[in-house]
N, C-alpha and C positions, 0 to 999 in steps of 0.2 A: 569424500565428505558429503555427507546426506545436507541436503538443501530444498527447499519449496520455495515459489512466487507465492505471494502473499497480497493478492486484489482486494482493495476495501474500499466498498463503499460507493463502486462503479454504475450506480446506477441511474437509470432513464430521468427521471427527474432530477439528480442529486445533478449530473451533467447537462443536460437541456436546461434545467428551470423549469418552474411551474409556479402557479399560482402563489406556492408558500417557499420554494425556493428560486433563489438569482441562479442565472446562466454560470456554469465558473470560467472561469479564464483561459483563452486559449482551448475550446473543448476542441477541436479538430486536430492539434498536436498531440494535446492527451491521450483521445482515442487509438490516435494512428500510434504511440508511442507501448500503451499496454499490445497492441495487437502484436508489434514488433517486440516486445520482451516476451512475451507470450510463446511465438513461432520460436526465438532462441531457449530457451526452455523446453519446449518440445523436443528439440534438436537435442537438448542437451540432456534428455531423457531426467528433467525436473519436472514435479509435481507443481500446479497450481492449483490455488486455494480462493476462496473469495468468500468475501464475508460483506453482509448486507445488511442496513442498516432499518428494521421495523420501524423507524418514527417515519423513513420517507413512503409518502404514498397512502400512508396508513399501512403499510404494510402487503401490500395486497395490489393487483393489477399491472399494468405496463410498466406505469411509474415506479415500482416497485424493481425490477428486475435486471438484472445487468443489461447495460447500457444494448441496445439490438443492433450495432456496428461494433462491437466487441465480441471477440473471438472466442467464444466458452470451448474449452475444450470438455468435449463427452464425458470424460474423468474425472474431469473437478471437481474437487469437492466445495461444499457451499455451505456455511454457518448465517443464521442470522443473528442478531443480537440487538439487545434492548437499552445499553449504556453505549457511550463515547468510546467506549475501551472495548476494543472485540475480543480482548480475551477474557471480560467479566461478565460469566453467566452464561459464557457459551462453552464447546467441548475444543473448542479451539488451540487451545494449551495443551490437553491430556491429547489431542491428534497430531499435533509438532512430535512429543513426547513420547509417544509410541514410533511413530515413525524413524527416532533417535534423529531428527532435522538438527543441525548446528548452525545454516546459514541460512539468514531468510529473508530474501530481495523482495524489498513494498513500494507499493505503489497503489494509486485512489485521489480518493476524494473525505473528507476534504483538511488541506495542508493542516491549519492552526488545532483542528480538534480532532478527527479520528487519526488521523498520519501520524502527528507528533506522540500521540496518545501508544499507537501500538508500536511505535520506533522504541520508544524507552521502557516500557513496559517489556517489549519481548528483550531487552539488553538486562532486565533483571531478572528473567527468567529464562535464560540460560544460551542468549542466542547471536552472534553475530551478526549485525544488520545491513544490508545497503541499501540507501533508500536512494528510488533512481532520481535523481532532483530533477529532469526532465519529465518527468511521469506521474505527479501528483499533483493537484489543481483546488482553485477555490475558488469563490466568488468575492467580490469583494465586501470589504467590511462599512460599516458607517466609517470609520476611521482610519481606514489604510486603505489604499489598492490591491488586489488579489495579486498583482508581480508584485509588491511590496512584501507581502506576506510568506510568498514563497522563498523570496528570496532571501529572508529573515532568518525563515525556518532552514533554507538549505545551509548557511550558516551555520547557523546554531545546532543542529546535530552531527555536523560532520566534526568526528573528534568525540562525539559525547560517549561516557564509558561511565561503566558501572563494576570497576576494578578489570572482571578477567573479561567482558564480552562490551563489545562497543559497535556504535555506527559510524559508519564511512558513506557519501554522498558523490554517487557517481552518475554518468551519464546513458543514457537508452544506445548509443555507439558503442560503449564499452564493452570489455565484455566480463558482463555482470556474474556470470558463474564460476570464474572464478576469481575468488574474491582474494582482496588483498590485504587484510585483515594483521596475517601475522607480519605484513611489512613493517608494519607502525607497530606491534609489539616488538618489534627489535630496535626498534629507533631511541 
């Protein structure tokens, strides 16, 4: 089964905080959390992908850049994009799609808007999802807590399906490549 990591949104500011964004939650699990799915994926001779978000930073400088305690691998490829959704307006979709990818383990920043965004979006365009609920982060809201939030979302997409392709919500322990998808289509 063809498979990618799927990094969104990792970046310097979007995790530290800055001036126009809050610190997110727990950044020092999160960090150690993509390095650690990252190294398994390497192992596991899977592609990682990352996709960055032009409003942080302006686009442009440190704060722009994946996070500089996260592990790029040399190969990675890197999209940026201008909406909430990494797959609208970037090549990010037609790069799944030639690669023939069916599985694609996500994780980032941040949970209630890019996360949720590219979890369901890539289950209707054609993809099997895990999103590692360990591994995706936020800051908090005027009205919830960022563990609130998280723990909302990791909820509410584990189970979510869009008839033949769905998310499942597992842990940075697991082992996320290989997925367990057709367990719960036989259920």
């Amino acid at each position: 089964m063809n498979q990618t990591l799927l990094v969104i949104d990792a970046q310097q500011d979007l995790i530290d905080g800055s001036q126009y964004e809050r610190t997110v939650f727990n950044k020092e699990q999160l960090i150690r959390n993509i390095n650690l799915v990252i190294e398994k994926a390497r192992k596991a001779g899977v592609p990682v992908v990352f996709v960055r978000d032009l409003d942080v930073a302006e686009g442009k400088g440190r704060g722009f850049q994946v996070h500089d305690e996260i592990n790029v691998p040399a190969e990675a490829e890197i999209f940026d994009k201008a909406a909430t959704n990494a797959f609208h307006g970037t090549e990010l979709l037609n790069h799944l799609q030639s690669q023939e990818i069916e599985h694609v383990v996500v994780m980032g920043c941040a949970t209630q808007h890019c996360i949720d965004t590219a979890v369901r979006t890539a289950t209707i365009s054609g993809f099997d999802v895990t999103l590692v609920g360990d591994g995706h982060s936020t800051a908090d809201s005027d009205s919830l807590p960022a563990e609130q939030i998280i723990k909302h979302h990791n909820e509410t997409l584990h189970g979510h399906y869009n008839v033949e392709h769905f998310s499942i919500v597992r842990n940075t322990e697991e082992d996320l490549f290989h997925p367990t998808h057709d367990s719960y289509r036989e259920t």
